[in-house]
C-alpha positions in Angstrom: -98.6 60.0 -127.8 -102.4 59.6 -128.9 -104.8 61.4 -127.6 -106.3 58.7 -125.4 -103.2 57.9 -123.3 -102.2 61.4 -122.6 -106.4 62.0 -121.5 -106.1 58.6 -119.1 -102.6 60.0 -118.3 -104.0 63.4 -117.2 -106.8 62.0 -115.2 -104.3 59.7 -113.3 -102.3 62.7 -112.5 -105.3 65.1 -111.9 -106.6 62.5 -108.9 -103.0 62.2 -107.4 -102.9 65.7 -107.1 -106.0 67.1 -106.0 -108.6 64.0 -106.2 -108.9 64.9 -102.4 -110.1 68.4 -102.8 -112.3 67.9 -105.8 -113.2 64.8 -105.7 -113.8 63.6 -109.5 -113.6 67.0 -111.1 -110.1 66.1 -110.9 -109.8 63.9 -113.2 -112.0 65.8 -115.5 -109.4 68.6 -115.3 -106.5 66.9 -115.7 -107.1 65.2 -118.6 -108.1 68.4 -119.7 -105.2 70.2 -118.8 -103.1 67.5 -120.2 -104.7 67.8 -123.5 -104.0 71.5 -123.8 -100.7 71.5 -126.0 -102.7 69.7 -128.5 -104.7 72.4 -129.5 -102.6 72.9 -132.1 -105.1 70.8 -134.5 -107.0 73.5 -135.1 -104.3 75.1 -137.0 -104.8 72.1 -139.5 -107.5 73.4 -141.0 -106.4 76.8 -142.1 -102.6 75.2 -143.0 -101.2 74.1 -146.1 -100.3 70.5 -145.0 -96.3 71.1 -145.1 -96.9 73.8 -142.5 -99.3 71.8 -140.5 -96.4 69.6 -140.0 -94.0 72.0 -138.3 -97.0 73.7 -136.7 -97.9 70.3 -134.8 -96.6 69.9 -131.7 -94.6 73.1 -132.2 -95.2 76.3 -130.7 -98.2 75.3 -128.8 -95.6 72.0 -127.3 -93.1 74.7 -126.4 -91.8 75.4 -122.7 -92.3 79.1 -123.6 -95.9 78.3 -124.3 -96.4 76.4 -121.2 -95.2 78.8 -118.7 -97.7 81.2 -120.2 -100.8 79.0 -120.2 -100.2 77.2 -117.0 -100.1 80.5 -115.2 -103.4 82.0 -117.0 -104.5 78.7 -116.6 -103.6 78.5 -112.4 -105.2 82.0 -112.2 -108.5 82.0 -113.8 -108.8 78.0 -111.7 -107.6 80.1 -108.3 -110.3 82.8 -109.2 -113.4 81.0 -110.4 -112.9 77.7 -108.0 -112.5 78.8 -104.3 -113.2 77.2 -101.7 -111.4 73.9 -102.1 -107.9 74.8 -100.2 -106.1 75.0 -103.8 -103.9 77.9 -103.7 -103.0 80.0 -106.8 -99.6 78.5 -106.9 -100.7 74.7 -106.9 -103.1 75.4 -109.3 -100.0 76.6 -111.0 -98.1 73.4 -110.4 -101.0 71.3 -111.1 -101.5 72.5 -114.8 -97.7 72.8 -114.9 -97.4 69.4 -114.3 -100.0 68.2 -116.5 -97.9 70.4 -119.4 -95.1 69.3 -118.6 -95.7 65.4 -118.6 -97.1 66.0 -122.2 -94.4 67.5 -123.7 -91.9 65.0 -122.3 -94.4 61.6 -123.5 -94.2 63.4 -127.2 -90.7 64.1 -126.9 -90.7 60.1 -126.3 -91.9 59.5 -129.8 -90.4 59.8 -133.4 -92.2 62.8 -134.8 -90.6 65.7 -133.2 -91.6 68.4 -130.3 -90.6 72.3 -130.5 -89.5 72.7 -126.9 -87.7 75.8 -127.7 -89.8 77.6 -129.4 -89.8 80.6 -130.7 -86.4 80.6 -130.0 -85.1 77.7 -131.7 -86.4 75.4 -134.3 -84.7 72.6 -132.8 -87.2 69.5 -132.3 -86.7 66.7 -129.5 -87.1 63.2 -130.4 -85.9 60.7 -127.9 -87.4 57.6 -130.2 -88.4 55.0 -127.6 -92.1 54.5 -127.8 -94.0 54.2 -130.9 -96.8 57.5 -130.8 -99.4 54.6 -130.0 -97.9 51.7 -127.6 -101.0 49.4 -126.2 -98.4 48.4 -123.9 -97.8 51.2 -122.2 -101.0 53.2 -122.1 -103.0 50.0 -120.9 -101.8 49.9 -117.4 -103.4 53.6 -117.7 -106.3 52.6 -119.0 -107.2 50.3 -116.0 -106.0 53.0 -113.3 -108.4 55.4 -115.3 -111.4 53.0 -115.3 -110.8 52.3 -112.0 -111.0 55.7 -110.9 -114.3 56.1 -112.7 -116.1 53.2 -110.7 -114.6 53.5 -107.3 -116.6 56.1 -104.7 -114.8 59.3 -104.3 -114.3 58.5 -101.1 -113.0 55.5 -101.8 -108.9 54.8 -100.1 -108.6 52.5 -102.9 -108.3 55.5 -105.4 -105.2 55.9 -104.8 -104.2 52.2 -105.3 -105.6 52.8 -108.8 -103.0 56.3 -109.5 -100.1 54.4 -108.2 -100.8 51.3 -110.1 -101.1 52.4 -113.4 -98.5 55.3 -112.9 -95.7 53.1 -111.5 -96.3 49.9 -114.0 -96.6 52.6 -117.1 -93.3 54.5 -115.8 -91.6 50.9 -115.5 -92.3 50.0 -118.9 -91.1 53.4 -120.4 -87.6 52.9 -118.5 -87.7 49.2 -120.1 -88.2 50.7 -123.6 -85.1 52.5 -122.8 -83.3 50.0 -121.7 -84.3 48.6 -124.7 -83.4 51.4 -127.2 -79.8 51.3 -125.6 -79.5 47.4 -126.1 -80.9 47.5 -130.2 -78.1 50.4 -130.9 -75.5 48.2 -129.3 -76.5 45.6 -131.3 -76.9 48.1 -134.4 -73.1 49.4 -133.8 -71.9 45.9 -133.7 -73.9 44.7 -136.9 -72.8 47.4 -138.9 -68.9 47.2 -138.0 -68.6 43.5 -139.2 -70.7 44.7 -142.5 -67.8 47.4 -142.9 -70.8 50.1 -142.6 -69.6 53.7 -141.2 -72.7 55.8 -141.0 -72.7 59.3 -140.2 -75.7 58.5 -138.0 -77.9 56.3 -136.8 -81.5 56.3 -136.0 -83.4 53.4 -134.2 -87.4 53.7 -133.5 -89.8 51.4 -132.4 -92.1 49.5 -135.0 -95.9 49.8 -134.6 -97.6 48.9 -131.5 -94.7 47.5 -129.6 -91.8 48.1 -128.1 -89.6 44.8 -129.3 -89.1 45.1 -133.1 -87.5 48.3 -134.0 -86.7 50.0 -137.4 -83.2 51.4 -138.2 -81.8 53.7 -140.4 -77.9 54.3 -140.8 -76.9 57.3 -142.8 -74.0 56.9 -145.1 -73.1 59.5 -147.8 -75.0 58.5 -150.9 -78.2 56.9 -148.6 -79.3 55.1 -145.7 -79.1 51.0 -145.0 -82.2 50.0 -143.4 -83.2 47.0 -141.6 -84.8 45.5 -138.5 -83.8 44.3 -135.0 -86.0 42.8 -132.1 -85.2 42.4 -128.5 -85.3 38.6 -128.7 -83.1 37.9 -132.0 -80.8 35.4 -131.0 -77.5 37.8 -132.6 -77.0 41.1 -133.8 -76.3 40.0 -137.2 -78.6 42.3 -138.8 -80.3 42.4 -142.5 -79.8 45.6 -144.3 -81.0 46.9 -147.5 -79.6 50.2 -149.4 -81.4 53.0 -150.3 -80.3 56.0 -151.9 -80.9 59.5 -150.9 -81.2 60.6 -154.5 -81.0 64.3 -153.7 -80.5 64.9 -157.6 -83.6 64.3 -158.2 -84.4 67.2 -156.1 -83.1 69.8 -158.8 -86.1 69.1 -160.8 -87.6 71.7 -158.5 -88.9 75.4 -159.1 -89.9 76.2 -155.8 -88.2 75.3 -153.3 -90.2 76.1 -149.8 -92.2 73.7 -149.5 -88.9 71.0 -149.8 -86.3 73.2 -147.0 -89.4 72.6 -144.7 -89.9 69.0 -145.3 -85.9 68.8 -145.1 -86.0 70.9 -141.7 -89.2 68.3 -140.2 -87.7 65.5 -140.9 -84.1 66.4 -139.3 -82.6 65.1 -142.2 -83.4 61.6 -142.0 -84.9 61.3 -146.1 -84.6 60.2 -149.4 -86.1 61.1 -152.7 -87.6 58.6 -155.4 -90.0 59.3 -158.4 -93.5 56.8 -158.2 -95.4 57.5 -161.2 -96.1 61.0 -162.6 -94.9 62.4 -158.6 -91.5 63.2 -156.6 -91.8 61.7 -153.3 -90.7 62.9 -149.9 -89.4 60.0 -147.9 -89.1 60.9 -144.5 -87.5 57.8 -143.6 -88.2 58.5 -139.0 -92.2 56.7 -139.5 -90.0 53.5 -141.2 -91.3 51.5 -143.6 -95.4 50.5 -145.0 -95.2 46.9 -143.3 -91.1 47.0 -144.0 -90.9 43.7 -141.4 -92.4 41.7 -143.9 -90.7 43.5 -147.2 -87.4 45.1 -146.9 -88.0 46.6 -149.8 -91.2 48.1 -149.1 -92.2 51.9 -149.6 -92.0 54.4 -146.9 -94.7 54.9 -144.6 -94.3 58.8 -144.7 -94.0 60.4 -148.2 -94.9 63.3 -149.5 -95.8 64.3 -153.4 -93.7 67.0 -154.2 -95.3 67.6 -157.5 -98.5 67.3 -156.2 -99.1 69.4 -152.7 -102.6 69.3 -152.3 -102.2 65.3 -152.1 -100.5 65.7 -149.0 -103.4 65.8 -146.6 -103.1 62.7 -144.6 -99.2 62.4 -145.2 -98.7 61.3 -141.5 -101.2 58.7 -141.6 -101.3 58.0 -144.9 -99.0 55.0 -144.8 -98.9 53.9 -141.0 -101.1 51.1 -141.0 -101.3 50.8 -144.9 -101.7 47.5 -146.5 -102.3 45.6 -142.8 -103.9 42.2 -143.3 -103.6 39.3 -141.1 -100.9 38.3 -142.9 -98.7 41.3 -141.9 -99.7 40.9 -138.0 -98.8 37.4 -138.4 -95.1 38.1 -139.8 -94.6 41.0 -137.3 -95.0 39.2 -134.4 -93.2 36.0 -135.6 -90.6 38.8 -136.3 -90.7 40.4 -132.9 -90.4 37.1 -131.8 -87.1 36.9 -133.5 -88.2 34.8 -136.3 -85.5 36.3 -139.3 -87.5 34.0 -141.8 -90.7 35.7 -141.7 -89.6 38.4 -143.6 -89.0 38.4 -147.1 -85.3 38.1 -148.7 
C-alpha cells in the first residue's frame, strides 16, 4: 500500500498495543515500525531500474528479514526504553506485528512481495486492493487524527483504534468478497465467448474497489476487458492483444528481459512504439483502459532504451487523467457499459 496508509495503519496498531504504557510515543513507533520493510527505496538510487524492481518489496518484505529485524528491533527498544512494563518479548511481538501487517497489506496489492526470500523468488500477489484505495485507508485516517487530538489519557482512544481498524478490516473482506464475485462473473463471460485461458488475472482499477481490470491468458495473447460490481450481467467486453514474444528475438542481451519476465509473473506482452521495444507488464492494467479498450499499458518498459525506465511504475498510472476520464470511470463503475469507447 502507500506509504501514508501503512504509517496511519502503524500508529493505530502502535496505540492498541502499548498506547497505555507510552502514551503517544506509541503511535510514533508504530508507524515507524510499520514503515520498516520499506526501506528498500534506498536501494533505488544505486539500482539500474530493472533491478530496483525485484529489489522493491523483496528481500527487505521477506519473513526471513522480519524475524531478524523485529528481534534486533525488540532488543535494542527492551534495552534503551525501561521502565514502561514492556518486556523484551512484547517488544518483540509489537514490531513483529507491525512487520507482519505490512507484508500482508502489500501482498494485498498487484505488484508483488518476496515473502520467501532468499529462499525462493516466488512473489505473493493476492490482487484485491488497488496499492492506493481512499476507501480503505480513510477509515484510518480518521482513527489516526483522532488519536492525535484526544488527551493521552483519554478512554475514548481506544474508540478511535477500534473504529478505524474494524471498518478498514470490513472493507478489505468486502473487496474479497468482491474479487471472488468479478471471477465468477469472468469464468462465465468467457465460457459463452468460447474463451479457454490458461489463466486469469483480475485487479482492481484505480482508487476503488468496484471496477476491476482483467486479463485472460490464451496461447498467442491475452483478452482484456472490464467488470464492475454493479454491471447488471456478466456479459463482458473483451479486446485481443497479442503477446508478440517474436518480437523479443530482436534482442542481444537478454538480462534485463528474464527479469522483467520473472517480475511480472508472466502476465506481458511485447509491441514496438516508435524507435523502442516495449515491456508490457499487463498486472498495473491499462493508461485510462475504462474509457479506451484499446489504450496503451500503464506499465511498459523500453527495452531498447534502459535508462528511460526510471519511473516505469508510475510512469503511466495516472497518465492522461482529465476530468473527462474521472467522469467515464465512475459512470463505468457505476455500471454504465456506454461510457467506454467501442
Amino acid at each position: 500500500m502507500d506509504s501514508i496508509t501503512h504509517i496511519v495503519l502503524g500508529a493505530c496498531i502502535g496505540e492498541a498495543v502499548a498506547g497505555k504504557e507510552l502514551g503517544k510515543r506509541a503511535m510514533l513507533l508504530g508507524a515507524i515500525a510499520q514503515s520498516i520493510p520499506d526501506i528498500d527505496f534506498l536501494l533505488s538510487i544505486w539500482l539500474r531500474p530493472v533491478d530496483n524492481l525485484l529489489a522493491h518489496r523483496g528481500f527487505t518484505h521477506s519473513i526471513f528479514f522480519g524475524l531478524i529485524i523485529c528481534t534486533l528491533a525488540g532488543w535494542i527498544a527492551s534495552r534503551y526504553s525501561k521502565g514502561n512494563g514492556i518486556t523484551f518479548s512484547r517488544w518483540v511481538f509489537f514490531f513483529s506485528l507491525e512487520f507482519g501487517i505490512h507484508l500482508l497489506l502489500d501482498g494485498c496489492n498487484n505488484y508483488g512481495v518476496g515473502w520467501f526470500e532468499p529462499f525462493s523468488h516466488q512473489r505473493i500477489a493476492f490482487n484485491i486492493l488497488y496499492v492506493a484505495d481512499p476507501f480503505f485507508s480513510v477509515w484510518l485516517g480518521i482513527g489516526f487524527a483522532g488519536l492525535l487530538l484526544l488527551r493521552s489519557d483519554s478512554a475514548n482512544r481506544i474508540k478511535c483504534v477500534w473504529f478505524a481498524l474494524i471498518i478498514s478490516s470490513a472493507y478489505l473482506l468486502y473487496s474479497f468478497y468482491n474479487k471472488i464475485s468479478i471471477e465468477s462473473d469472468v469464468r462465465s463471460s468467457l465460457s459463452r465467448q468460447q474463451v479457454t485461458p490458461g489463466r486469469i488475472l483480475t485487479t482492481p482499477t484505480p482508487l476503488n474497489n468496484w471496477l476491476w481490470f482483467i486479463a485472460a491468458e490464451v496461447p498467442t495473447g491475452y483478452y482484456i476487458g472490464y467488470q464492475s460490481v454493479f454491471d447488471q450481467n456478466d456479459s463482458i467486453d473483451l479486446v485481443f492483444f497479442p503477446k508478440q514474444e517474436s518480437l523479443l528475438n530482436e534482442l542481444k542481451d537478454k538480462e534485463d528481459l528474464n527479469k522483467l519476465i520473472r517480475f511480472s509473473q508472466g502476465y506481458y506482452t511485447v509491441e514496438k512504439r516508435g524507435d523502442g521495444l516495449l515491456f508490457n507488464d499487463l498486472r498495473f492494467g491499462q493508461i485510462a483502459g475504462w474509457s479506451d479498450p484499446h489504450a496503451m499499458f500503464a506499465f511498459h518498459y523500453d527495452l531498447y532504451h534502459p535508462d528511460a525506465n526510471l519511473f516505469v511504475v508510475q510512469q503511466g498510472r495516472f497518465s492522461n487523467w482529465n476530468r473527462g476520464t474521472v467522469e467515464i470511470l465512475i459512470k463505468r463503475i457505476s455500471g454504465d457499459r456506454s461510457a467506454s469507447k467501442p
